[in-house]
C-alpha positions as CSV (number, residue, x, y, z in Angstrom):
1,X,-17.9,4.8,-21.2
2,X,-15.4,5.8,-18.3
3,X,-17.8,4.9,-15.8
4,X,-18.7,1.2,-17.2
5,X,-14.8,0.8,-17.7
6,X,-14.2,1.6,-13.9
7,X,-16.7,-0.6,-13.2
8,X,-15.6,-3.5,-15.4
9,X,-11.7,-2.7,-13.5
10,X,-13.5,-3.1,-10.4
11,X,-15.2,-6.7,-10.7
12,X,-12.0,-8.0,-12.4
13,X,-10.2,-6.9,-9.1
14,X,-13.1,-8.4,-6.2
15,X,-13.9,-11.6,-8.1
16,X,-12.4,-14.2,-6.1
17,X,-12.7,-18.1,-5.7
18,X,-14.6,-18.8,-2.7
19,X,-12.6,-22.1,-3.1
20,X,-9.3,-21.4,-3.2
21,X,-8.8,-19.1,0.2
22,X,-5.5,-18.6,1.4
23,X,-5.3,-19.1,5.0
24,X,-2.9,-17.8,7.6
25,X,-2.1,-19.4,10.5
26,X,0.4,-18.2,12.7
27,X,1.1,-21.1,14.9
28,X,2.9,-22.6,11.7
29,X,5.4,-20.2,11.6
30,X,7.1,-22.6,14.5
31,X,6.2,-26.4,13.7
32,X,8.4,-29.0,15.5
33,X,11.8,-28.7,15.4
34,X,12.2,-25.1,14.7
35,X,13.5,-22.4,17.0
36,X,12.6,-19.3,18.1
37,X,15.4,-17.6,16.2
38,X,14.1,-19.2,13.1
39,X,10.4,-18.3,13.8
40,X,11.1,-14.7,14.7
41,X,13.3,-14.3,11.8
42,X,10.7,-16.0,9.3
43,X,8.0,-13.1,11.6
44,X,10.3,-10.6,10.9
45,X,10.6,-10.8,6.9
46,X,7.2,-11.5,6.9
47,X,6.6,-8.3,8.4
48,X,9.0,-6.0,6.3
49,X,7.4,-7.6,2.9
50,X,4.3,-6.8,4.7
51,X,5.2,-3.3,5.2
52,X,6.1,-2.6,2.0
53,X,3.7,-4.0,-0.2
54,X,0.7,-2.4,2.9
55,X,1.9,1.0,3.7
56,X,0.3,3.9,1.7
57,X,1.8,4.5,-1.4
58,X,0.2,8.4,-3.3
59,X,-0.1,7.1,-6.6
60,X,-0.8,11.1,-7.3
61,X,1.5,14.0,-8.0
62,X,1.8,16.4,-5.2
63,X,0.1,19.2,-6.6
64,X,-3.1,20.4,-4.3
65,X,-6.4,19.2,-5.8
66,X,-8.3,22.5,-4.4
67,X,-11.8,23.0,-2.8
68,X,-13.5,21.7,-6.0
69,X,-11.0,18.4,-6.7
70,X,-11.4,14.7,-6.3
71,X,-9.6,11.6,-7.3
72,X,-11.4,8.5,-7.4
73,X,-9.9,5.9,-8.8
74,X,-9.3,1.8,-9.5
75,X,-5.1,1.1,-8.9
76,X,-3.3,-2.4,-8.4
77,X,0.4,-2.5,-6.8
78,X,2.2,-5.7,-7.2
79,X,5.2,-5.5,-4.4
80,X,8.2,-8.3,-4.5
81,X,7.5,-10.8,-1.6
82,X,10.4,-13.0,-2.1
83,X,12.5,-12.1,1.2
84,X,9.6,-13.7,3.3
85,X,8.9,-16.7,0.7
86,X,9.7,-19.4,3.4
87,X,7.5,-17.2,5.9
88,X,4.5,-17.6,3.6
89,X,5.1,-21.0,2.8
90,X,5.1,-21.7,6.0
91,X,1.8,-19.9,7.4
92,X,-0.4,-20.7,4.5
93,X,1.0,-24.2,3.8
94,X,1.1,-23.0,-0.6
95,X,4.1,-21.3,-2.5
96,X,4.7,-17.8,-1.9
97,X,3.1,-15.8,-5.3
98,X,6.4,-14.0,-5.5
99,X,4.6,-10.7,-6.0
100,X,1.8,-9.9,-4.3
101,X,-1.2,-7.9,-6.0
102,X,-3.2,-5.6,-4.3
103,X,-6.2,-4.1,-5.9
104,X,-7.5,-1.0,-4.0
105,X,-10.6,1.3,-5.0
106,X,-9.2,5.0,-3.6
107,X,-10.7,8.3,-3.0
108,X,-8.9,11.7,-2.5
109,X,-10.7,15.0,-2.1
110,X,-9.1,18.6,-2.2
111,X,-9.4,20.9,0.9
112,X,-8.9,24.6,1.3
113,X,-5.1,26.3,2.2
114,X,-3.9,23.3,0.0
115,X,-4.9,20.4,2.3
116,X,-5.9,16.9,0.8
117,X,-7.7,13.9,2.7
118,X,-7.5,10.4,1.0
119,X,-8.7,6.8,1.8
120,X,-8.3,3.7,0.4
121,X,-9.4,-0.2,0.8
122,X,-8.4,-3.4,-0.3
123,X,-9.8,-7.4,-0.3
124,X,-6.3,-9.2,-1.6
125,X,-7.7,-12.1,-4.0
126,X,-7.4,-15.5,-2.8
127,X,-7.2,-14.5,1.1
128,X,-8.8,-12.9,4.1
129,X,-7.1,-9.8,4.1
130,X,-8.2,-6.4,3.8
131,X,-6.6,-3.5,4.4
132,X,-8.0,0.3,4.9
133,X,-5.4,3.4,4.8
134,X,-5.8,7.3,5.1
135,X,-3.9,10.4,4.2
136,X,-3.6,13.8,4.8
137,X,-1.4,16.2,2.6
138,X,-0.1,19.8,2.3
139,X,0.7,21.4,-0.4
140,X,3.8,24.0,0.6
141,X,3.5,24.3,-2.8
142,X,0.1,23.8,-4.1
143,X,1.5,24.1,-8.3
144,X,0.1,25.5,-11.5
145,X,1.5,26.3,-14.8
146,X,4.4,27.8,-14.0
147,X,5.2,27.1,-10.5
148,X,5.9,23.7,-9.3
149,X,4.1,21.6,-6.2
150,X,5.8,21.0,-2.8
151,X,3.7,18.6,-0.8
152,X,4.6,16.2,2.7
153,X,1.8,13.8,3.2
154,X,1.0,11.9,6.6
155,X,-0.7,8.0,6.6
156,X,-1.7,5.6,8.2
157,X,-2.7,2.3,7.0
158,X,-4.5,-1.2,9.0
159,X,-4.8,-4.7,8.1
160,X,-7.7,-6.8,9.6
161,X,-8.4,-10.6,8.3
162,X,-5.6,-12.7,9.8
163,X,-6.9,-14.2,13.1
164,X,-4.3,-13.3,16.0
165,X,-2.1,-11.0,13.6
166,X,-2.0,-7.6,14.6
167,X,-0.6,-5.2,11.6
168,X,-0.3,-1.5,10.8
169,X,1.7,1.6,9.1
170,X,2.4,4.9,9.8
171,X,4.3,7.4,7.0
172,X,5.4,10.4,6.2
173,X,7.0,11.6,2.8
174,X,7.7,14.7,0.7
175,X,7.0,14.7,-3.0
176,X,7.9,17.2,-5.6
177,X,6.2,17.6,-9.0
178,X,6.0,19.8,-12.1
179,X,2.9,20.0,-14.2
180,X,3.3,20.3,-18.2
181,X,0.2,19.9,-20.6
182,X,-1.8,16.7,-19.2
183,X,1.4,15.3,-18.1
184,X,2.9,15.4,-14.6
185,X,6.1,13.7,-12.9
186,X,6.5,13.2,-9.6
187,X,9.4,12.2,-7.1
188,X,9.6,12.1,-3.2
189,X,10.8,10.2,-0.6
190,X,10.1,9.5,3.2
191,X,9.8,7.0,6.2
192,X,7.6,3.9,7.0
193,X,6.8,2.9,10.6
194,X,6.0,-0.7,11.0
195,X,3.8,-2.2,14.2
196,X,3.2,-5.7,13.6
197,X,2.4,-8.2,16.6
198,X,0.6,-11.8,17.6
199,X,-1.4,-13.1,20.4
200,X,-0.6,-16.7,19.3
201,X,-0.4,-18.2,22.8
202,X,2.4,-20.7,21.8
203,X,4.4,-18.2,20.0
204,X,4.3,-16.0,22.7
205,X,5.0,-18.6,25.3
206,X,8.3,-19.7,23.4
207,X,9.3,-16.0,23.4
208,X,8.6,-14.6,20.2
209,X,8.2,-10.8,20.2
210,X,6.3,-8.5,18.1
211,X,8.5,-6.4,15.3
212,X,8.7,-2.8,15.5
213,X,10.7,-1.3,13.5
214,X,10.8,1.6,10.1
215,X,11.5,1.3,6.6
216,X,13.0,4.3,3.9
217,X,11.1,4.9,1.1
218,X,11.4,6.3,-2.3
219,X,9.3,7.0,-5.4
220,X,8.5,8.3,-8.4
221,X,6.0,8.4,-11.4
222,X,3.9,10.4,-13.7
223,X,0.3,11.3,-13.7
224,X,-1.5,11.9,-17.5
225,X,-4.7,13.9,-16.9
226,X,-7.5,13.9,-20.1
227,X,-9.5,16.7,-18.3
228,X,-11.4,14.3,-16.6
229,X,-10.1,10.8,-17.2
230,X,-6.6,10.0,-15.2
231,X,-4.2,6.9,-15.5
232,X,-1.0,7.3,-13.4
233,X,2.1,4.6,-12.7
234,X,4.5,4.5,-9.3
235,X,7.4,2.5,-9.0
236,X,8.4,2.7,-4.7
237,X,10.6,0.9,-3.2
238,X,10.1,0.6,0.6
239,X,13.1,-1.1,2.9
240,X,14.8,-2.1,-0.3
241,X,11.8,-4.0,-1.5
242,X,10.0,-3.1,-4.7
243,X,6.8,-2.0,-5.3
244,X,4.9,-1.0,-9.1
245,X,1.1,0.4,-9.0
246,X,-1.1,2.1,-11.7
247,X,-4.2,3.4,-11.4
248,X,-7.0,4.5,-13.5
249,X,-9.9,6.6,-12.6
250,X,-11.0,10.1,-12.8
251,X,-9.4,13.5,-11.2
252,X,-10.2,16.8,-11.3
């Protein structure tokens, strides 16, 4: 029953309409009659909303899953896009969605002396875009009944799918969290690193320059573990802009 349900979570997330594509071009950003300033303002919201709703977000307390854990699971994060409405507008030529969702299939696996790897990868409906991340954690604190978990984590994440857009992330963060009876919260906190760059020849020949720039982060959430089954929410907010993800799947 869990497996057909993951299954079912994962079709209702990939099924797009071939027909309706959203397409990015970048040379739009500057049409005729715009300046520079304009278009490398409009590049740079695009790029913080882009950093926000794309970096790695844990989505999992910071408790060690041990030699014998995984995580697999199905999660969605909707992230507010409304600071680079005009941006979108203007690269896809259609009305910014106000949040953007981003389904993601993800996959964590437990490692001795309290290490953790995780991956994850995305198709956003209606566009090109995917995006791949990766993790590694370490549990200074690995948790259990009675003692609390201390973990930093280090990501990375990539975006491929938008032709002469170059994009990535880097993180690092700190989570705390304290298991009770199938029920975990979790807080932490850390620091985004945006890259984000285009080899749009008339961009670049009017002068606009690639963004580089970092973002503070903060989160927090619960985990509820069923032995095997596991559904957890996040609520991040990244540069000021606000993220909410939930994930089902199965952890142990």
């Amino acid at each position: 029953m869990q497996k057909s349900l993951l299954l079912l979570c994962v079709l209702g997330c990939y099924s797009q309409s071939s027909s309706a594509v959203t397409t990015f071009t970048l040379a739009n950003l500057m049409p005729t009659g715009t300046t520079i300033a304009t278009a490398q303002s409009s590049f740079r919201a695009f790029s913080e909303d882009f950093g926000a709703a794309l970096s790695y977000k844990p989505v999992t307390p910071a408790a060690a899953l041990g030699i014998t854990g995984f995580d697999i699971g199905v999660e969605v994060t909707g992230t507010d896009i409304a600071k680079s409405s005009t941006a979108w507008s203007s690269l896809t030529g259609t009305t910014s969605p106000g949040t953007l969702p981003i389904p993601k299939l993800t996959l964590a696996k437990g490692l001795p002396f309290g290490i953790d790897v995780s991956a994850f990868y995305t198709a956003i409906p209606t566009t090109d875009i995917t995006v791949s991340g990766a993790a590694l954690s370490y549990a200074i604190l690995e948790g259990d009944a009675l003692e609390p978990a201390l973990a930093i984590r280090a990501a990375v994440t990539k975006l491929n799918g938008i032709s002469e857009f170059s994009f990535g992330t880097k993180s690092l963060d700190v989570s705390f969290s304290k298991g009770f009876i199938g029920f975990t919260p979790y807080i932490g906190a850390g620091q985004v690193w945006v890259d984000s760059s285009t080899s749009n020849a008339i961009l670049t020949a009017a002068g606009l320059t690639g963004e580089t720039f970092s973002q503070s982060k903060v989160f927090v959430g619960f985990n509820i573990n069923l032995g095997l089954p596991n559904f957890a929410i996040e609520a991040d907010s990244t540069g000021g802009i606000s993220s909410y993800s939930a994930k089902l799947g199965l952890r142990w």
